[in-house]
C-alpha positions as CSV (number, residue, x, y, z in Angstrom):
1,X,272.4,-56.4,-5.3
2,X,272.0,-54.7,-8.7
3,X,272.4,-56.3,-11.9
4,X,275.8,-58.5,-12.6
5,X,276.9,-55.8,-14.7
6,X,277.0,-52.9,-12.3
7,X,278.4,-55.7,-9.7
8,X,281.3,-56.1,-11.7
9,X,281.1,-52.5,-11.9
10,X,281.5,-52.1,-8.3
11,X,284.1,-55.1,-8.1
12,X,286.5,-52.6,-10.8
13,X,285.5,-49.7,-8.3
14,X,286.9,-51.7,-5.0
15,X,289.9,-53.3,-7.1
16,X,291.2,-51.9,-10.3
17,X,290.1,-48.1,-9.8
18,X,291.7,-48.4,-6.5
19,X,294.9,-49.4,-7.4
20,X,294.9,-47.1,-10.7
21,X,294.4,-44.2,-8.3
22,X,297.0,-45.6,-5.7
23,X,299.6,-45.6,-8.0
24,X,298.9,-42.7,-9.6
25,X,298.9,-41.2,-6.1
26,X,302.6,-42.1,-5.2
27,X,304.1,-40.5,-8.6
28,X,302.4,-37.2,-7.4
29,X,303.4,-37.2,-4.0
30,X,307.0,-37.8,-4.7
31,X,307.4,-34.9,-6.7
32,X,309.0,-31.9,-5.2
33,X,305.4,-29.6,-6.7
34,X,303.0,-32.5,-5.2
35,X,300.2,-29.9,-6.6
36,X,301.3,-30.0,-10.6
37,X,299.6,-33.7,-11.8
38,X,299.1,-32.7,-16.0
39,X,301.8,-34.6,-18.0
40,X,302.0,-37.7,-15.4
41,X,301.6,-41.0,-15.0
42,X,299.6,-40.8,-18.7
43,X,299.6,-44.4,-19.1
44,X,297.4,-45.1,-15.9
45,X,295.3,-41.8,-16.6
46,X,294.6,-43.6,-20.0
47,X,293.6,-47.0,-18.9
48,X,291.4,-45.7,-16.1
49,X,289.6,-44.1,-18.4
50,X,289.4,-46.7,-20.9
51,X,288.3,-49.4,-18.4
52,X,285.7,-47.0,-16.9
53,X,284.4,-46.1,-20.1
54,X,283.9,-49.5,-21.2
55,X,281.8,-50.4,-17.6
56,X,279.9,-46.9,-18.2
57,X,279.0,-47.7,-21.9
58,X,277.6,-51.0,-21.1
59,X,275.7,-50.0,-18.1
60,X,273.8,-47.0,-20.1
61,X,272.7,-49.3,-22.5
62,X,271.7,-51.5,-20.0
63,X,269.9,-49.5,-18.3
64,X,269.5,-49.4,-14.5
65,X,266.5,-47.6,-13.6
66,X,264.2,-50.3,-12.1
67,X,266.6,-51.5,-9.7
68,X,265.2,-49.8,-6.7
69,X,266.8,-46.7,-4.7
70,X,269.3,-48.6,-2.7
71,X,270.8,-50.0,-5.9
72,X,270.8,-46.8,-8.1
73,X,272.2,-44.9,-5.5
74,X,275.1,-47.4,-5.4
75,X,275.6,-47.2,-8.9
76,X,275.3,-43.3,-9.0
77,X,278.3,-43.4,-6.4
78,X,280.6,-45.7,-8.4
79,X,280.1,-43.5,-11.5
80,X,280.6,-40.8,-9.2
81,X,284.2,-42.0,-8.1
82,X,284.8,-42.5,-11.9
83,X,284.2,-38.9,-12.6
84,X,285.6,-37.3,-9.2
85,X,289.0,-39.7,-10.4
86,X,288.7,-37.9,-13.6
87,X,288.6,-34.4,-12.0
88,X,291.2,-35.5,-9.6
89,X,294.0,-36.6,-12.0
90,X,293.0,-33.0,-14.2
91,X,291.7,-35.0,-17.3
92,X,290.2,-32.6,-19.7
93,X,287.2,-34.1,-20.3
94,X,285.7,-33.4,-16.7
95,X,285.7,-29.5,-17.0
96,X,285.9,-29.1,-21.0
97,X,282.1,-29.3,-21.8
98,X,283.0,-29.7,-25.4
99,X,284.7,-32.6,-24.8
100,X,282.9,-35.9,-25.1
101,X,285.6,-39.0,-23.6
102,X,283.3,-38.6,-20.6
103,X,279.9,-37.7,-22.6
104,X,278.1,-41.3,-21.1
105,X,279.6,-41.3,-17.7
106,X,277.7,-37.8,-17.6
107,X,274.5,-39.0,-19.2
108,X,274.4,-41.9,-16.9
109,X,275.5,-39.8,-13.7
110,X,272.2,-37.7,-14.6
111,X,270.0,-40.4,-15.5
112,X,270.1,-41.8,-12.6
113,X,270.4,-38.8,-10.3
114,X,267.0,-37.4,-11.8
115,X,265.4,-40.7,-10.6
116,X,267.0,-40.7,-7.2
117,X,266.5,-36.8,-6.5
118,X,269.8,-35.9,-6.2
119,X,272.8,-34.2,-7.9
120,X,274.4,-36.6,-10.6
121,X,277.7,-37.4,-8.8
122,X,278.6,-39.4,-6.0
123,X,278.0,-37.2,-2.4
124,X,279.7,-37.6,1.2
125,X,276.7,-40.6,2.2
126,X,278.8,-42.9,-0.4
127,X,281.6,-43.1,1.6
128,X,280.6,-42.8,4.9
129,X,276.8,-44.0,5.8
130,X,276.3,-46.0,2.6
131,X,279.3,-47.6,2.0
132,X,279.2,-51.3,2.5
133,X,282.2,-53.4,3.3
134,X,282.8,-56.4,1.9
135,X,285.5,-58.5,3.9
136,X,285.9,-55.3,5.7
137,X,286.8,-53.4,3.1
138,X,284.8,-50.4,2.0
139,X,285.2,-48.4,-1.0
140,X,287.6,-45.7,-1.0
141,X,289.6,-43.6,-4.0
142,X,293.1,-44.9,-2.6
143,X,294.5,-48.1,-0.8
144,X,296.2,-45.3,1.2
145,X,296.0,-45.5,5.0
146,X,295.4,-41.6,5.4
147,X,292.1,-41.6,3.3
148,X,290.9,-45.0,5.2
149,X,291.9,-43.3,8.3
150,X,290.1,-39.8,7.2
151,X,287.0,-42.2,6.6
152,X,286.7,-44.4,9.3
153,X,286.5,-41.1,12.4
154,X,284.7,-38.7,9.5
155,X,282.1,-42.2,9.4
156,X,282.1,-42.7,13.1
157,X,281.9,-38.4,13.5
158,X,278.5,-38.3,11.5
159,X,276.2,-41.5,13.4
160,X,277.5,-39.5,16.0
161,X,275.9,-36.3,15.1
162,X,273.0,-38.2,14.0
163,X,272.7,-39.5,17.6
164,X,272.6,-36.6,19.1
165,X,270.1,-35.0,16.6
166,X,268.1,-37.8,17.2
167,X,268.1,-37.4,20.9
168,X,266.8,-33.5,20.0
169,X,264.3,-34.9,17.9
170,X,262.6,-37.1,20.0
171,X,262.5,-34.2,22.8
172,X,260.2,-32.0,20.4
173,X,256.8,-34.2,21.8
174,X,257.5,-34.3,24.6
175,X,258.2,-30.3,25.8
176,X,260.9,-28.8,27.6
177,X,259.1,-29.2,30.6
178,X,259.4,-33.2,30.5
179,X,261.5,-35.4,32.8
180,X,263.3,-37.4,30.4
181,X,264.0,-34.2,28.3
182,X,266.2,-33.6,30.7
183,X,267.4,-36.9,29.7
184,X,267.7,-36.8,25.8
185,X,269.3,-32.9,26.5
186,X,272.4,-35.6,28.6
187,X,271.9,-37.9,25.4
188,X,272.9,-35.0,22.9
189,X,275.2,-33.5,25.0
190,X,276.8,-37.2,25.2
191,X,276.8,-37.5,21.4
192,X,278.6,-34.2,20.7
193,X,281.4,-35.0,23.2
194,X,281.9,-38.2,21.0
195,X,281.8,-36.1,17.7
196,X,284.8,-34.0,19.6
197,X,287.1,-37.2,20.9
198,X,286.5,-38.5,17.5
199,X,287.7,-35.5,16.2
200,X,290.7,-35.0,18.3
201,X,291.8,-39.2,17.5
202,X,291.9,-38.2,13.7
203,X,293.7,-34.7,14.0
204,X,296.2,-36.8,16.2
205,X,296.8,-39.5,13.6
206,X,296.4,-37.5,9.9
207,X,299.0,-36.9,8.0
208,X,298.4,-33.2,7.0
209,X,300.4,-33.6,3.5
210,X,298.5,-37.1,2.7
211,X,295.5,-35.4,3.4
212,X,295.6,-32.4,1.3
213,X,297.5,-33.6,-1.7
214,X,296.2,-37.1,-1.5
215,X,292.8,-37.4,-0.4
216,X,291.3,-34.2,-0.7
217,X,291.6,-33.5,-4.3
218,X,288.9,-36.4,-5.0
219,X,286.3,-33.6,-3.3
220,X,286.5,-30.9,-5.8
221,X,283.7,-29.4,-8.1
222,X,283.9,-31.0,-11.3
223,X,281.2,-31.0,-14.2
224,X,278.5,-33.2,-15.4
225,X,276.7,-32.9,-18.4
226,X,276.3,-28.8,-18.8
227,X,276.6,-27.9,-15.1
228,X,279.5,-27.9,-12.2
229,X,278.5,-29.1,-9.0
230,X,280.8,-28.5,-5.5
231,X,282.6,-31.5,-4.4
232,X,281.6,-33.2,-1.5
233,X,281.5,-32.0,2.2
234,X,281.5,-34.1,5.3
235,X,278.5,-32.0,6.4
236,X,276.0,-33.3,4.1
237,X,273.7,-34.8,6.0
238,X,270.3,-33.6,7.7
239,X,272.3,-34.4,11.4
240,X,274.3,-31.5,11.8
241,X,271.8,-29.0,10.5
242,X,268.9,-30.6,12.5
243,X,270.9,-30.1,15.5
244,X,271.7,-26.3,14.2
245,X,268.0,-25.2,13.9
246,X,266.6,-27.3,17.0
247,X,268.7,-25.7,19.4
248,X,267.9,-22.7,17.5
249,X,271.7,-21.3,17.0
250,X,270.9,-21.2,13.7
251,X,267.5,-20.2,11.9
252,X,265.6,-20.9,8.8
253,X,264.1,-17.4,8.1
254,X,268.1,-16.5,8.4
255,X,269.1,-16.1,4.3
256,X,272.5,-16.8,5.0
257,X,271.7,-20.1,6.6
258,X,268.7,-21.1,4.4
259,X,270.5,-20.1,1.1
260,X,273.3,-22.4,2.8
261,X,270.6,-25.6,3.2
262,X,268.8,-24.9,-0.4
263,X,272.6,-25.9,-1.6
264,X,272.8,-28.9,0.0
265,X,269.5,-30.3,0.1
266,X,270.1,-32.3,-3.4
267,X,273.5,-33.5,-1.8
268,X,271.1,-35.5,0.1
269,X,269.4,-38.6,0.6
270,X,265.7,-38.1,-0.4
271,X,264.9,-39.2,3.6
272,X,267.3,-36.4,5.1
273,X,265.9,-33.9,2.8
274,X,262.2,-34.2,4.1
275,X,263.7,-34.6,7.4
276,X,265.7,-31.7,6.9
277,X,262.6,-29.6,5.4
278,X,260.1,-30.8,8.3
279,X,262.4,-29.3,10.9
280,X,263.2,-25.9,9.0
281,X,259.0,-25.4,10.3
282,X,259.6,-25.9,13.5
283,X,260.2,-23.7,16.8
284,X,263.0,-24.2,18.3
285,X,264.3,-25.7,21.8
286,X,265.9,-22.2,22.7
287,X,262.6,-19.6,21.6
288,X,260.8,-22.3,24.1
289,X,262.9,-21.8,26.9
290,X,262.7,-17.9,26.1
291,X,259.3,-18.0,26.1
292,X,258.7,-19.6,29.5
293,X,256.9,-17.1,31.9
294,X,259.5,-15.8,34.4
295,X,257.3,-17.2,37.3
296,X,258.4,-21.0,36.0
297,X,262.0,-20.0,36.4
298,X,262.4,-21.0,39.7
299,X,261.1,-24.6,39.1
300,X,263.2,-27.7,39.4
301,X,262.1,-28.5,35.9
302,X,263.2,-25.1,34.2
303,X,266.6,-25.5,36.2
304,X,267.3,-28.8,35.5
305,X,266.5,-29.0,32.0
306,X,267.6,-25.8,30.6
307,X,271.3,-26.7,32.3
308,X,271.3,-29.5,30.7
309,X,270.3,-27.6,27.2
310,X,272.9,-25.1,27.5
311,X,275.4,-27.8,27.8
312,X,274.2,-29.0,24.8
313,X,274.7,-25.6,23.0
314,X,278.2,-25.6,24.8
315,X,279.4,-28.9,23.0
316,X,278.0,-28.0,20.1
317,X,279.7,-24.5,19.9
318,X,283.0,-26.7,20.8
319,X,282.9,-29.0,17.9
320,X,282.6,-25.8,15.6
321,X,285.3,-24.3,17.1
322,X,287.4,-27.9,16.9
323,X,286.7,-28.0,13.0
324,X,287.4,-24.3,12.2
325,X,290.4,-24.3,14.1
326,X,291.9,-27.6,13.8
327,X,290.4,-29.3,10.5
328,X,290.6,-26.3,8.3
329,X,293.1,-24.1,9.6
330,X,295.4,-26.5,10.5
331,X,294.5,-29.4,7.2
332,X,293.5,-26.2,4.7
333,X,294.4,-23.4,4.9
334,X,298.1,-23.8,6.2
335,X,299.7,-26.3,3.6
336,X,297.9,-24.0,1.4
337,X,299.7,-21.1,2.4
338,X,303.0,-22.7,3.0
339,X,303.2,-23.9,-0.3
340,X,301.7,-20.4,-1.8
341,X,298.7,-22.3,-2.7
342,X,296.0,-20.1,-1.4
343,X,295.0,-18.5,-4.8
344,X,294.6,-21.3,-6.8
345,X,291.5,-21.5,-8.4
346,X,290.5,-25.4,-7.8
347,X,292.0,-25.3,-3.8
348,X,288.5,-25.6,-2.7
349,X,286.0,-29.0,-2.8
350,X,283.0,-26.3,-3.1
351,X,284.3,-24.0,-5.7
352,X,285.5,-20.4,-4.7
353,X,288.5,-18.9,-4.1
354,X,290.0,-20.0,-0.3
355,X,289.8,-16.6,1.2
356,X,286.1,-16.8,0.6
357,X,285.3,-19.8,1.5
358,X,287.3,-19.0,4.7
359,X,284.8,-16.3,5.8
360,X,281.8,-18.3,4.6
361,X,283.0,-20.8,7.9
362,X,283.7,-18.2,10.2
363,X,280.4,-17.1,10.1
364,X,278.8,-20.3,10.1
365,X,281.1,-20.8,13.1
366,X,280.2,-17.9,15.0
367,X,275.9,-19.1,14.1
368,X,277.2,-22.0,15.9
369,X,278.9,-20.7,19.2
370,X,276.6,-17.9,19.6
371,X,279.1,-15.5,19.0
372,X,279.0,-11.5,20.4
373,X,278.8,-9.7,16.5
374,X,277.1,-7.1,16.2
375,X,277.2,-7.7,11.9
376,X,275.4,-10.9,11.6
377,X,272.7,-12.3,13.6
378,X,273.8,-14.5,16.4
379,X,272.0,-16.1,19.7
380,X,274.7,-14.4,21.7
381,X,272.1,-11.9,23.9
382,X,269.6,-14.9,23.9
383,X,272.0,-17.8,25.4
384,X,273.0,-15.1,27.7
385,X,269.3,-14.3,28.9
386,X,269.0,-17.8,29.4
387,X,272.4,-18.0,31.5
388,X,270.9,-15.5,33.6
389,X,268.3,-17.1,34.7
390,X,269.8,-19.9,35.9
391,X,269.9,-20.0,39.6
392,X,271.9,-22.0,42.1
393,X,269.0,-24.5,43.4
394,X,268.7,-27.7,45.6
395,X,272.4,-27.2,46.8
396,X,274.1,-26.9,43.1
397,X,274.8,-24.2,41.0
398,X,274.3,-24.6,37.3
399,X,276.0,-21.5,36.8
């Protein structure tokens, strides 16, 4: 529960901050630059500030650091909304690291992120896995229906990668070779079509302009204390990247793609990071298959269960694809572009310039599908050994 202090705290976050932001929110969007926030809406920029402070103040001197994990890492979030608010509405405090309005928001931020072992602001797990409802209401920046919506499928899109990681997981004991592999490979494969519908639900119901000016600002990098940290991502969380290096479409030894986990690992719960860490040792489903002698590929076994792994390769390769090509193509990178946007600095939640961050995603997205470069490292040759070895047996084809 925490202490009555950081409950109230959390009450301000729910009510108060919510409605600050809201407002705030509607005298940006109906400006004809929805981008250009400095000089409005002062008088609700001030008071946010000034009720937050006066929570933050009280809480440091308070001190929250025997509370247990569950309760600090609420508390980090909250103070994390305050700041990302802050960043969002372009206060100067936020990014001018001479400026002290914010000085004990940042000291609390990395007090208690130092205990908990992660960065000192609030991370994607605040408001989607960790985010209680009360009344069956959940924290959020805005009362507005596009960020709930974003939310609610980004929420249900992640248990659903976690399912299907899960499902991989609990294949590693039992060996490729096991009948009810066969049976967690249908259980991943299952998941990963879910993370697609879910996907296809929200791109049918966002709002593109909500989204970008409205609810995406709240993700960008923003400072605290001495150092900037990225904003927020929807991919942090062990899931996705358990999933990436089990199948093996992605490898640890790969510096792209480890340099890519050492960034996120503190944007993690201190569970998903060990979680994350224990599978970066492991061999993966695909070098298994690859290694099974070539006199085992006519078994029912190798048939059955490999087809059923490829599949699960296949739906993951078609969620990447989904995400690059709908999510930030379609959400990004074109209202950035139609409104000449694409250069400015702060566009992205993770720091550099769009263009950049662009090609960082492609490649991750062509890890993902197994893509035919010939510049980067892909399982393209590999996935297609293993096609080719499939054979049509017991009246199917797998093919």
């Amino acid at each position: 529960m925490g202490t009555a202090l950081s409950q109230r705290f959390d009450r301000w976050i729910r009510n108060e901050f919510k409605a600050l932001n809201t407002e705030l929110e509607h005298l940006y969007f109906a400006r004809e630059h929805r981008e250009i926030v400095q000089g409005i809406g002062c008088h609700l920029k001030s008071e946010l500030v000034r009720q937050g402070n006066d929570f933050i103040r009280q809480l440091l001197r308070e001190g929250n650091t025997d509370e247990g994990f569950d309760n600090g890492f609420d508390l980090l979030g909250n103070v994390g909304f305050f700041l990302a608010a802050c960043r969002r509405h372009e206060l100067p405090g936020i990014m001018n690291a001479s400026d002290t309005s914010l000085k004990d928001a940042s000291a609390l931020a990395m007090q208690l992120g130092a205990s908990l072992g992660v960065h000192p602001r609030f991370a994607s797990a605040h408001l989607e896995t960790h985010n209680k409802a009360i009344d069956g209401v959940y924290r959020t920046f805005t009362s507005l229906e596009d960020e709930r919506c974003f939310l609610d499928y980004n929420t249900r899109g992640v248990f659903a990668y976690i399912r299907a990681s899960e499902a991989l997981l609990h294949s590693l004991p039992l060996g490729i070779s096991h009948p009810v592999t066969r049976d967690l490979f249908v259980a991943a494969r299952q998941a990963l079509d879910d993370v697609f519908d879910n996907n296809t639900a929200l791109f049918n119901v966002l709002d593109v302009d909500r989204f970008f000016y409205c609810v995406r600002p709240y993700y960008k990098t923003h400072r605290v204390g001495r150092n900037e940290y990225r904003g927020a991502n929807a991919g942090d969380f062990a899931g996705i990247n358990v999933i990436d290096l089990l199948l093996g479409v992605c490898r640890a030894d790969d510096p792209y793609y480890s340099q890519l986990l050492v960034d996120k690992f503190l944007f993690m719960r201190p569970e998903d990071q060990l979680l994350l860490r224990d599978c970066m040792r492991r061999r993966s489903l695909m070098d298994e298959f690859l290694a099974t002698p070539q006199s085992s590929h006519h078994e029912q076994w190798y048939q059955d269960n490999l087809g059923e792994f490829l599949a699960v390769c296949e739906a993951h390769g078609k969620t990447a694809i989904q995400h690059h090509e709908q999510l930030v193509k379609h959400f990004v990178v074109k209202p950035a572009s139609d409104n000449a946007l694409s250069e400015k600095q702060d566009i992205t939640a993770s720091g550099p310039p769009l263009q950049v961050l662009i090609a960082a995603l492609k490649k991750l997205h062509d890890l993902r599908t197994a893509a035919d470069r010939d510049d980067i490292a892909t399982r393209y040759q590999d996935v297609q050994t293993l096609l080719c070895s499939l054979t049509t047996v017991a009246g199917g084809s797998h093919a």
